[in-house]
Every structure is written in C-alpha cells, then in structure tokens.
N, C-alpha and C positions, 0 to 999 in steps of 0.2 A: 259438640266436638271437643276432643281432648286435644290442644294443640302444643307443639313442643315447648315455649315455655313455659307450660305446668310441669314439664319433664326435667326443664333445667332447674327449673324451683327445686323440683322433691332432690336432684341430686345433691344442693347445695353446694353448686362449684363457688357462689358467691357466699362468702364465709360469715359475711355482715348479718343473714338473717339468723333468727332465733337463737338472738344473744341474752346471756345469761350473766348476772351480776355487772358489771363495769372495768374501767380502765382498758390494760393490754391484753384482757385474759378473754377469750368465751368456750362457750358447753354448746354441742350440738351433738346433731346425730344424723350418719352417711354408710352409703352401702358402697364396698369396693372390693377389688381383686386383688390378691397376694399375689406378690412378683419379687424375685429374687432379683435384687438391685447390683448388674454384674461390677458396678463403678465401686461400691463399699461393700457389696458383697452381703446384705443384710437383706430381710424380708421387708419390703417395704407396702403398702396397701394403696392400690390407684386407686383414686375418686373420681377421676375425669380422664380426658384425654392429654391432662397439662398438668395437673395436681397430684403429689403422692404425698401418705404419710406414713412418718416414720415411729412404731414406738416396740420393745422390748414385749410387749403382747401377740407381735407377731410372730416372733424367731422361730417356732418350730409350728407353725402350719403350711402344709404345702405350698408351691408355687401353685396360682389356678384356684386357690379356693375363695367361694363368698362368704362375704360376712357385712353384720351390719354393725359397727360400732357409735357407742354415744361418747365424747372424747372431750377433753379440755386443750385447747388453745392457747399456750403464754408466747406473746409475741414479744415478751422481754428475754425471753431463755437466749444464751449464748447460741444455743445450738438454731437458732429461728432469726439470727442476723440476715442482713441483705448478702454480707460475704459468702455465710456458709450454707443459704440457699443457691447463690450463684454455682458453686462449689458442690454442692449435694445431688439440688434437685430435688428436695424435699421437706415438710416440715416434719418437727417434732413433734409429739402427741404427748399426752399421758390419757389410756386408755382405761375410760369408769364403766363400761361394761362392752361384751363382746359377745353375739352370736354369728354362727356359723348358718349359713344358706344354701340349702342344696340345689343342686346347677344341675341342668338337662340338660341335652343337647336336641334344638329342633328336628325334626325326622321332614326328609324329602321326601316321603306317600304321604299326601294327604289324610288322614283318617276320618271318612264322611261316613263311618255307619250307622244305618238308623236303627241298630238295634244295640243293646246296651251292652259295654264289655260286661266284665266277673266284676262284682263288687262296685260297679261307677256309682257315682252320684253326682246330682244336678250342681249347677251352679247357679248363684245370684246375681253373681256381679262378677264379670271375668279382668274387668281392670277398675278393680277399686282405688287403686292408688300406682303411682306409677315409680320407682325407689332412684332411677337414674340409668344413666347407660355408660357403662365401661369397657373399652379394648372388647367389645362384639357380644357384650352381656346384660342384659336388658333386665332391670327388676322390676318385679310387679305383684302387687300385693291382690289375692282373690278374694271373695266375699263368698262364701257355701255354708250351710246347716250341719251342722257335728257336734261330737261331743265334746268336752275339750281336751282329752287323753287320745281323741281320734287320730291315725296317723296317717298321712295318704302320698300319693304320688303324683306325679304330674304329664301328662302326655300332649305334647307341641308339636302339630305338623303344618305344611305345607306342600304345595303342586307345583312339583319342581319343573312339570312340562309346561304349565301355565301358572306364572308364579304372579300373574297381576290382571285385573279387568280393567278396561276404560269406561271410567264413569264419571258422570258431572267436569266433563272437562279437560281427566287426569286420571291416574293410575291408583287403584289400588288394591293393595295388596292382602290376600286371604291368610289368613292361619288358622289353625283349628283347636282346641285346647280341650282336655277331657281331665277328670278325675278319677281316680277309683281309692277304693278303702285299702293302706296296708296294713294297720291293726284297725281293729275293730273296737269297737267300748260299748258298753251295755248302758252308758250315763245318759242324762237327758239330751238332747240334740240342742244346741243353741245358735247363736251367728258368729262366725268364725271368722276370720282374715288370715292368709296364711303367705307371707313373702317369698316369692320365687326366684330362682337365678336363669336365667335359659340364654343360652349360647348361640345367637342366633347365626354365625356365620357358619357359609360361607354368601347365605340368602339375602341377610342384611347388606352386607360390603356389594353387593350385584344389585340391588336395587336404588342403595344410592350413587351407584355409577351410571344405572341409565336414566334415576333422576336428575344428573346434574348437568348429564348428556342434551337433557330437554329443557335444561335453563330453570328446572324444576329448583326449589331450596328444602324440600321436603320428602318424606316418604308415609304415605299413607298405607298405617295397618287398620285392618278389621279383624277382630275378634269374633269367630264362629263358635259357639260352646253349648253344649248340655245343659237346657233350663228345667226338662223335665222328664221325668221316665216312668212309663206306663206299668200297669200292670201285669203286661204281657210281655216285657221288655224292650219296647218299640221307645224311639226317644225322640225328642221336639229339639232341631236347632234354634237357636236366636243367635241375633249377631249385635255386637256393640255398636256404639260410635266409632268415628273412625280416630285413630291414634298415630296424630302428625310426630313423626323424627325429624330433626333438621340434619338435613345433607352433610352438614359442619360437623355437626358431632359423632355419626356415623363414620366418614371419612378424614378427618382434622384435615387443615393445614399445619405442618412442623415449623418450628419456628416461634410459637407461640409464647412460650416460658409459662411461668406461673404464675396466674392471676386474681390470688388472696384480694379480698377487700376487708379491712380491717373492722 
C-alpha cells in the first residue's frame, strides 16, 4: 500500500528534507500550480495547500499551469523575513531549473474497454511515484516502454454513477488510466517515467467529503490500467495498490499559515 505519507514526502511541504550544502540556504525540488497572487499581484507557485513560492520565473506563465521546479532557498534574503511572510504569504525562490507539466482533466465515463484505443500502449507501473497534491491536482509519475523522443497522452477516468466499492472495511475508489502514442519514434523502446498533472476535481473534493462524513481520514484510490495488448487488439486490466490521500490535504483546514521547516 501506497499510504499518504509517501505522498507528503514526495510533495515536500517539509522543506528540511533533501538539503543541500549548509547554513540558511537549501536546493530541492517540488511540483506546484501557478496562481496569480491578487494581494501583490504577481504569479506566485502553490506547493501545498499553505505554501507558495515566489520567483521572477514565473511572471508570464499562466494562472493554472504545472510545473516541476528544482529551486534554491535563502532563508537570510530580506524578502523571506518572518515580517514579510506574514505580509506576503509566500517565500522567495531563485529558480535553477523549470519544467512545465501537462494537466488533464479526469473524465466522469469510466473508460473500461477491453479493446485497445488507436495507438495505446501498455503500462508498467501506473504510480511509480507520487509528485504531491495541490488545490485538486494530483501528480504522478508513470513507468511505460518507449523511446525517449516518444510523445504520449494521458487518459483518467472514473464512474461518476459509482464512484467507490466497499472493501476490506471501507471505500474505495476506481480510476482508470490509459495511454496512447502522440508522436511516434522509430528509436529503441526503453523504460520510461513520465510526470503527470490530472485535475481530479470535482471527484476528489466528494470523496473526501463522504470520507470525513464516516470519520474516515483517508481516501483510497486504485489504479485500473493497461498492462497488456494483444495481438488482436484485446487488452488485460491490472489494478495497483491502493493509494491513500489524507482527508486533510484533499480538504484543508484554513487557518493553517505556513509551515517551512528550516
């Protein structure tokens, strides 16, 4: 079982891990959402539901887009006082690299068919990694065979008429996940990982509402995905572990502020 805190790990809302050099400074790397900060007015990047950062590498990407940055931390910079967080709402960054994340949006039809879209291919591992969860956006890193110029797309659904089974106790909840090719490469196929963005609401924010309703502190997803595809086109589900969210982060409590550990 994948349980939510592997998930708080990979977000790294606790700033303390994977420090790099010493003193007041450190190097990590976080996935988060651009949001146009109406108080300064500046493009600021959530990393949680309490954390943003601020740095001159966001200014002209949209509100709403993922990204994963690797970023440096000086917690001597004027701009990173206890004042002008209180005041902000956010730290300052300096941003050492930057990619961008394409974001899906989950699909309410389930997509169960056993016969193979145009171009799909199997997967190996449907939550190789898990990147964090932000304001209803879930990242996750795949594991599939490709080449490495391969380009592909991502297809997320769910059964919005049955959006969960009782098992072992408690609820949980299906989604389905597929692939297919959108450029093609003639190169050797290797093993791949490829970071996801997928928007899970409005499914997410409703499941942990009637988790929380059942004293639940969790939401259990399973991953339904394409392991293998026939000759004739016919395909083999397999389904993952299941993959705890905690109630908390899906839904916050406000009031929380910001909670850097140095």
């Amino acid at each position: 079982m994948i349980c939510a805190a592997s998930v708080a790990a990979a977000m790294a809302i606790t700033l303390s891990s994977c420090l790099e050099g010493g003193g007041n400074s450190m190097r990590n790397q976080v996935t988060g959402v651009v949001r146009l900060d109406l108080k300064t007015l500046k493009n600021v990047l959530d990393i949680s539901a309490y954390e943003s950062f601020y740095s001159p590498a966001f200014s002209n990407m949209e509100d709403g887009k993922c990204c994963q940055v690797y970023y440096e931390l000086d917690f001597e910079l004027p701009e990173n006082s206890a004042e002008m967080l209180a005041s902000n709402g956010y730290y300052t960054v300096t941003v050492l690299d930057k990619t961008e994340i394409d974001r899906y949006f989950i699909l309410s039809t389930a997509d169960t068919s056993e016969t193979a879209l145009s171009d799909e291919i199997p997967l190996v591992n449907p939550v190789f990694q898990t990147g964090g969860y932000v304001r209803g956006i879930l990242f996750l890193a795949h594991q599939f065979e490709g080449a490495e110029d391969l380009k592909t797309d991502w297809r997320l659904s769910y059964d919005w008429q049955n959006p969960y089974k009782s098992e072992e106790g408690g609820n949980i909840y299906d989604v389905y996940l597929r692939a297919v090719v959108r450029v093609s490469s003639t190169k050797t196929p290797e093993d791949r990982y490829e970071l996801c963005a997928y928007d899970m609401n409005p499914f997410i924010e409703s499941a942990a509402q009637r988790e929380k309703g059942l004293g639940k502190d969790a939401v259990s997803l399973r991953f339904n995905y394409v392991s293998e595809i026939g000759e004739d086109g016919t395909v083999v589900w397999s389904k993952s572990d299941k993959l705890d969210l905690s109630v908390q982060m899906i839904i916050p409590e406000t009031g929380t502020g910001l909670a850097v550990n140095k």
